[in-house]
C-alpha atoms as an extended CHARMM CRD file, in Angstrom:
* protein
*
       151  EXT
         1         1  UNK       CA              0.0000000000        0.0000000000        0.0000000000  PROA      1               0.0000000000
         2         2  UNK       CA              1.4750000000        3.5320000000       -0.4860000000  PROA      2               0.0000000000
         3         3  UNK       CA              2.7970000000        5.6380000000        2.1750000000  PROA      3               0.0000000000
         4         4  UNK       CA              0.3580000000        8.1980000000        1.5960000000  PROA      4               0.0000000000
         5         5  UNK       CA             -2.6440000000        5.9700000000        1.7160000000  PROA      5               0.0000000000
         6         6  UNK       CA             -1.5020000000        4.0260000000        4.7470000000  PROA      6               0.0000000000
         7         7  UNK       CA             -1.3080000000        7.3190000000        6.6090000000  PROA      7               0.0000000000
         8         8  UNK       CA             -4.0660000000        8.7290000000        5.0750000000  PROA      8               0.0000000000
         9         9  UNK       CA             -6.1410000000        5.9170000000        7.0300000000  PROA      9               0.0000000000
        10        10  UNK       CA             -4.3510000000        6.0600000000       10.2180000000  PROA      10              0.0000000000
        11        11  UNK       CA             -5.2880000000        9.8460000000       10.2890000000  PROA      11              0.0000000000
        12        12  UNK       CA             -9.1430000000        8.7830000000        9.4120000000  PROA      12              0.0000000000
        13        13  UNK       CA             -9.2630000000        6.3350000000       12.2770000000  PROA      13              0.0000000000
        14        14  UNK       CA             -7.6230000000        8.5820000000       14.8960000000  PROA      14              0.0000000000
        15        15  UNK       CA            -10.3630000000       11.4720000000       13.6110000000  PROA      15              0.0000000000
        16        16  UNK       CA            -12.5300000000        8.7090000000       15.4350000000  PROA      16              0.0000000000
        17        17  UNK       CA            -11.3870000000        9.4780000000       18.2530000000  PROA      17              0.0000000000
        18        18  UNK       CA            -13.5650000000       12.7260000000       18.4920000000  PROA      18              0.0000000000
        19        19  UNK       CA            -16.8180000000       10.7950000000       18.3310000000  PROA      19              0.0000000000
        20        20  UNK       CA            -15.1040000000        8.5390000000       21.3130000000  PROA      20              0.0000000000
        21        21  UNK       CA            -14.4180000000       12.0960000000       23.1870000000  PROA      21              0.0000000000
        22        22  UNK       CA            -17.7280000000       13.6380000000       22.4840000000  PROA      22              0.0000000000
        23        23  UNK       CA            -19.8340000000       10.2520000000       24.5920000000  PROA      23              0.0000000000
        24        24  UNK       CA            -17.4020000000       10.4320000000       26.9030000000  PROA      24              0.0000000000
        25        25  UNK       CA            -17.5370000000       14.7140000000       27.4440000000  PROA      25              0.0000000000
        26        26  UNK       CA            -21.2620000000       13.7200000000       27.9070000000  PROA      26              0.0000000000
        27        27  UNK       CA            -20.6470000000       11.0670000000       30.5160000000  PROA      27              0.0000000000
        28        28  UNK       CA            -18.6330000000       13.0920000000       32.0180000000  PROA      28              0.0000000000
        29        29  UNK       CA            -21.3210000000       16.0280000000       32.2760000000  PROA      29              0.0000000000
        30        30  UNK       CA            -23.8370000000       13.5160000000       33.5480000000  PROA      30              0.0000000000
        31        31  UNK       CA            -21.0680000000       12.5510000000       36.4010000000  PROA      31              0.0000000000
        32        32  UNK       CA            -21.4580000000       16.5710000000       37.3350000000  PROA      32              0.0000000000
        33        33  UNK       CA            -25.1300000000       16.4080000000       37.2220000000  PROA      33              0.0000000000
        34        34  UNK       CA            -25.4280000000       12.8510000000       39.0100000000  PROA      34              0.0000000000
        35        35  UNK       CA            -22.7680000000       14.0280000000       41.5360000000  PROA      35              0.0000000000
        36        36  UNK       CA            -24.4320000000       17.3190000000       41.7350000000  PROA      36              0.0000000000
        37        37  UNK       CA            -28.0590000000       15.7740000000       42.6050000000  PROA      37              0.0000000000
        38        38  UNK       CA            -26.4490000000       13.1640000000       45.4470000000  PROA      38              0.0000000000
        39        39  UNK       CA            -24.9070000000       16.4130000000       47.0710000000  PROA      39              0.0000000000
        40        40  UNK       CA            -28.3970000000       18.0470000000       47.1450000000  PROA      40              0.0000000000
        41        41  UNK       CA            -30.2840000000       15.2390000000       48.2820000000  PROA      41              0.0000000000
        42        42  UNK       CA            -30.8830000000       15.1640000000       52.3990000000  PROA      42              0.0000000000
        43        43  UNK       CA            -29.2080000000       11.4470000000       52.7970000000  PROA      43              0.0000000000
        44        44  UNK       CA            -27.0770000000       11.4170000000       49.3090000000  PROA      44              0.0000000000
        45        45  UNK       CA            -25.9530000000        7.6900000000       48.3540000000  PROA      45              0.0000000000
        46        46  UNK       CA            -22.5430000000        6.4090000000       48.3550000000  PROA      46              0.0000000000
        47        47  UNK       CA            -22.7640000000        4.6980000000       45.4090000000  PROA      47              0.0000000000
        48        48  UNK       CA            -23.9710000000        7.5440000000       43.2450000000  PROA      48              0.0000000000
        49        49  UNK       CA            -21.1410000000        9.2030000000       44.6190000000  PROA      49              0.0000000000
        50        50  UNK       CA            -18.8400000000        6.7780000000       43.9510000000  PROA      50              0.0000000000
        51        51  UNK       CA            -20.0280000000        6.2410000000       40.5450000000  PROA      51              0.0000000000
        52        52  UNK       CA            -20.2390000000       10.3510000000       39.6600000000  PROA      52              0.0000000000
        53        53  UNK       CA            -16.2690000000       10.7180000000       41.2850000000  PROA      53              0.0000000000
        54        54  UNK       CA            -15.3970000000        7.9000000000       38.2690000000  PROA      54              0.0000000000
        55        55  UNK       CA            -17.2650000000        9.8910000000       35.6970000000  PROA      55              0.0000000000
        56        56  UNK       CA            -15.3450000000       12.3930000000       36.1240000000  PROA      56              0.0000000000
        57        57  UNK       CA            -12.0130000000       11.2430000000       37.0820000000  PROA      57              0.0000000000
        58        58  UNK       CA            -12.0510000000        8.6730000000       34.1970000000  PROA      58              0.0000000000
        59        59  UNK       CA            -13.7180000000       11.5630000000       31.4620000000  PROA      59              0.0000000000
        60        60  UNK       CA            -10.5480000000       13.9470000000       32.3850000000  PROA      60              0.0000000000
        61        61  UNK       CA             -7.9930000000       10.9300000000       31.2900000000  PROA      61              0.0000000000
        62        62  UNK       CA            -10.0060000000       10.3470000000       28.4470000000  PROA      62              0.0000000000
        63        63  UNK       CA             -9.7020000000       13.9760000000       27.6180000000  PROA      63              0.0000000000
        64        64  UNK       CA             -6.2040000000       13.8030000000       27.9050000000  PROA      64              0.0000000000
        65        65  UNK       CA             -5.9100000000       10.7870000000       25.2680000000  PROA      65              0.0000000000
        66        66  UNK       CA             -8.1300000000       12.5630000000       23.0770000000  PROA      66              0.0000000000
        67        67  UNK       CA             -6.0630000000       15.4530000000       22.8320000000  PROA      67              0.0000000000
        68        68  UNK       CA             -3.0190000000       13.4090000000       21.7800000000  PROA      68              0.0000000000
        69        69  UNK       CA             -5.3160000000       11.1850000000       19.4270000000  PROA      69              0.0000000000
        70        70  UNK       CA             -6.5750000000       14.6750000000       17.7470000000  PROA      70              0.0000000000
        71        71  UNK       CA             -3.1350000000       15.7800000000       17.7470000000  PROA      71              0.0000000000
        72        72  UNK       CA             -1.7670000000       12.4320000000       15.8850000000  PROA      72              0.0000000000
        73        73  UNK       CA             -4.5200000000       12.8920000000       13.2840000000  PROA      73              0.0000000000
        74        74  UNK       CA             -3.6490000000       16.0600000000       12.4160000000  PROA      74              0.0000000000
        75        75  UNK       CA              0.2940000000       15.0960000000       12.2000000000  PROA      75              0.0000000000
        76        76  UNK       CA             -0.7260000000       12.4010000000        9.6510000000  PROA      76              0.0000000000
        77        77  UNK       CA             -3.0120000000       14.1690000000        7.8300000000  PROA      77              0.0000000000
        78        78  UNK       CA             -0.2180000000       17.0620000000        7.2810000000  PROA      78              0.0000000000
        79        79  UNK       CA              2.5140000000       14.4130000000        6.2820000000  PROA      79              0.0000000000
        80        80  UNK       CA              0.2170000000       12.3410000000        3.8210000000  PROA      80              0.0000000000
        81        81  UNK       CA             -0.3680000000       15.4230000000        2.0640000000  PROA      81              0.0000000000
        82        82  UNK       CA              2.9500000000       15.1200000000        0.3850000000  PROA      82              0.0000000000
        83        83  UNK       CA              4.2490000000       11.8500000000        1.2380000000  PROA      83              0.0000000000
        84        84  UNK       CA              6.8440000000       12.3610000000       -1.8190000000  PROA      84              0.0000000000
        85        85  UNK       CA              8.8330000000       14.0070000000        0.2060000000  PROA      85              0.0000000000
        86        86  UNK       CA              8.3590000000       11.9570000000        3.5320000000  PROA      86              0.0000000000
        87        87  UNK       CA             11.9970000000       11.3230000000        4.2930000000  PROA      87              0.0000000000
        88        88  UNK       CA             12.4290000000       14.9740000000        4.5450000000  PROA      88              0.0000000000
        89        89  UNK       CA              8.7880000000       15.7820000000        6.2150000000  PROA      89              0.0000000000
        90        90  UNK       CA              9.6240000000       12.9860000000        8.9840000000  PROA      90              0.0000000000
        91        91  UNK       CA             13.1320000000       15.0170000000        9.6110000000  PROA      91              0.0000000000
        92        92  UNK       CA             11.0370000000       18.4070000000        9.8980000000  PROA      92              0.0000000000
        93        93  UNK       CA              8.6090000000       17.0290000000       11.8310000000  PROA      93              0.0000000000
        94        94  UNK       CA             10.8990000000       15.2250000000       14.0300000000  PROA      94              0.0000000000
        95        95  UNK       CA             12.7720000000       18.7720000000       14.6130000000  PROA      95              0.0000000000
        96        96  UNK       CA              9.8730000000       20.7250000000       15.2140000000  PROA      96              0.0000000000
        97        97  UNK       CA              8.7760000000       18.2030000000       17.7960000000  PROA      97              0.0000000000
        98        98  UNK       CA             12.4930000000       17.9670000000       19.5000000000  PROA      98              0.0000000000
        99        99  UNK       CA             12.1940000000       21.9170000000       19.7090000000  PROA      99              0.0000000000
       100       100  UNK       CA              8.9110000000       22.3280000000       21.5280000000  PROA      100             0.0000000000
       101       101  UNK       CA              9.7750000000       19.3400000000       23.8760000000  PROA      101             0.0000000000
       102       102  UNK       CA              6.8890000000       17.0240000000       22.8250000000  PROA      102             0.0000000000
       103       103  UNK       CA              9.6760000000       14.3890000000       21.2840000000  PROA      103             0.0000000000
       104       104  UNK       CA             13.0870000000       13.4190000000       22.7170000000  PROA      104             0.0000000000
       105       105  UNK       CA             15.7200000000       13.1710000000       20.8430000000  PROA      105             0.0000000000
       106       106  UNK       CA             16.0820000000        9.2240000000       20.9380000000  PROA      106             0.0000000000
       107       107  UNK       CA             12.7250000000        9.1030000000       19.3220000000  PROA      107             0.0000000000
       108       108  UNK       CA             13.5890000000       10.5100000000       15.8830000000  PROA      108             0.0000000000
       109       109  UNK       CA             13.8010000000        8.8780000000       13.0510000000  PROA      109             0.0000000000
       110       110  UNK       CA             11.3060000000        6.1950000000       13.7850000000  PROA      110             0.0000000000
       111       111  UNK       CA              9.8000000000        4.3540000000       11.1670000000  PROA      111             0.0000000000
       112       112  UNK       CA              6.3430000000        5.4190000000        9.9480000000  PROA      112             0.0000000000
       113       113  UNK       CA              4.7940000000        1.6380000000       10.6930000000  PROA      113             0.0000000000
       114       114  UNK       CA              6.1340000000        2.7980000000       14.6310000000  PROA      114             0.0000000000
       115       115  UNK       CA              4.9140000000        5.7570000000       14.2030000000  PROA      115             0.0000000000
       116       116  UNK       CA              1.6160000000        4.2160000000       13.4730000000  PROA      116             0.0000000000
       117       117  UNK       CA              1.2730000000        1.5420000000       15.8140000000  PROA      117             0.0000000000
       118       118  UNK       CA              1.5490000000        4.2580000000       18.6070000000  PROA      118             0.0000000000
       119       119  UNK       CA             -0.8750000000        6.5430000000       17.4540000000  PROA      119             0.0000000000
       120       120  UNK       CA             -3.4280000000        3.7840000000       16.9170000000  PROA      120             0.0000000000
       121       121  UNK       CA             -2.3520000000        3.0250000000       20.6840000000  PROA      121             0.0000000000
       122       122  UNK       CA             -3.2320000000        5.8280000000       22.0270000000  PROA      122             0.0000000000
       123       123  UNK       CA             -6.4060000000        5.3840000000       20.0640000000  PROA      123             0.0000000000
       124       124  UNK       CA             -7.0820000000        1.7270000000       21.7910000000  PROA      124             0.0000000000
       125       125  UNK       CA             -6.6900000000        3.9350000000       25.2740000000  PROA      125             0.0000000000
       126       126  UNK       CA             -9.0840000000        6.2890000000       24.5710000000  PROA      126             0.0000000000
       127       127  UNK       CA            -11.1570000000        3.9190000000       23.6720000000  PROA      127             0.0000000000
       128       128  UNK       CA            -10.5980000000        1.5850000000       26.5770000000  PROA      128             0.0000000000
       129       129  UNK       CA            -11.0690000000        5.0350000000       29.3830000000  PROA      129             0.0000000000
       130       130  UNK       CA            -14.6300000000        5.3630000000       27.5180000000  PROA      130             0.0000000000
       131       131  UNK       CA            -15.6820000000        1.4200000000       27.9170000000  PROA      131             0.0000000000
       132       132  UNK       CA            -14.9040000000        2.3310000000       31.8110000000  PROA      132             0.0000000000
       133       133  UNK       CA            -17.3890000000        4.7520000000       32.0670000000  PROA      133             0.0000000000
       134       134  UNK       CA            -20.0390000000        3.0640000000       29.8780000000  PROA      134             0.0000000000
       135       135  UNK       CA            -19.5730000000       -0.3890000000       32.0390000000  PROA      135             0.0000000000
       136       136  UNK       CA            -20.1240000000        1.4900000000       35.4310000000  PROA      136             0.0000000000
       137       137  UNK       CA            -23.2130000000        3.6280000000       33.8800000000  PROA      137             0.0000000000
       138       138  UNK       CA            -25.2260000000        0.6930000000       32.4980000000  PROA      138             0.0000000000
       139       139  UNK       CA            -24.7880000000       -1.4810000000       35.1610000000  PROA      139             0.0000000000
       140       140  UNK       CA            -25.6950000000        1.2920000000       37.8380000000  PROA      140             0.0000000000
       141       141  UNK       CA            -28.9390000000        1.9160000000       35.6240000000  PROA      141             0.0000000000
       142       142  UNK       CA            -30.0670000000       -1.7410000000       34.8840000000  PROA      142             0.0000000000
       143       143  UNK       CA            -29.6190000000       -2.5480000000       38.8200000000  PROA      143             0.0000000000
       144       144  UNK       CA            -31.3280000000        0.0020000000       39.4730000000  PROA      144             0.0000000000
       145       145  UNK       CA            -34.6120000000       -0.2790000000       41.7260000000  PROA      145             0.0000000000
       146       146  UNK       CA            -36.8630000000        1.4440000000       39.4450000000  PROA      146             0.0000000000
       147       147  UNK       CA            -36.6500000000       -1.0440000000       36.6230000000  PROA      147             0.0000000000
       148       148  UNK       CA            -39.0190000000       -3.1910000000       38.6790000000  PROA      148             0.0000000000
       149       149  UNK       CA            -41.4090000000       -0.6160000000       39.2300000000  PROA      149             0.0000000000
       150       150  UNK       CA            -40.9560000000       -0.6720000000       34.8330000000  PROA      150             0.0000000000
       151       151  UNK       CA            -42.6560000000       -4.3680000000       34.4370000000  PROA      151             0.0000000000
């Protein structure tokens, strides 16, 4: 497969990772809300607590990842533009990286495959962070006492 192609996809799947950050922004907000509500109530419940303190924990990492996933994206979509000249992009963007800190200088001059397999990493993470608030969430609301009152 051509270079440019190969990280033409690898930018399209880590653009994915903004549908995985907006769910989990909006998990995150219902962690405030549910969190919010326990604090108001007269005898507030531990486990709704609990549950609103990993919302919100877990939606800040996941914020985190997404910002590196969105920032990987945009990296490969600016090198597949003009992957004719990738020996010379990778150097530039190796540099440019090494001079704001966000590489160190054992890093450069990794092959693009690397390159790849840690962006799509990152990816799996942010993925994984949302997975641990969806778990918590559904199995908070299907053991939930009101479903009974549903049948």
């Amino acid at each position: 497969m051509p270079a440019d192609m190969e990280l033409q996809m690898v930018a399209s799947l880590l653009r994915r990772g903004r549908t995985l950050d907006q769910l989990s922004t909006g998990l995150t907000l219902l962690g405030v809300l549910f969190g919010l509500l326990q604090l108001l109530l007269i005898t507030p419940v531990a486990l709704g607590l609990i549950l609103s303190a990993w919302l919100i924990v877990v939606g800040l990492l996941q914020k985190y990842w997404a910002l590196r996933v969105a920032f990987d994206a945009e990296l490969f979509e600016l090198v597949a533009r003009d992957a004719d000249a990738l020996p010379d992009r990778t150097q530039a963007l190796d540099q440019a990286l090494q001079n704001l800190g966000l590489q160190p200088a054992n890093r450069a001059g990794r092959p693009w495959a690397e390159r790849q397999r840690g962006a799509l990493k990152l990816l799996r993470n942010q993925a994984v962070l949302l997975a641990a608030q969806v778990l918590p969430t559904l199995a908070v609301i299907l053991a939930s006492p009101w479903l009974s009152f549903t049948g």
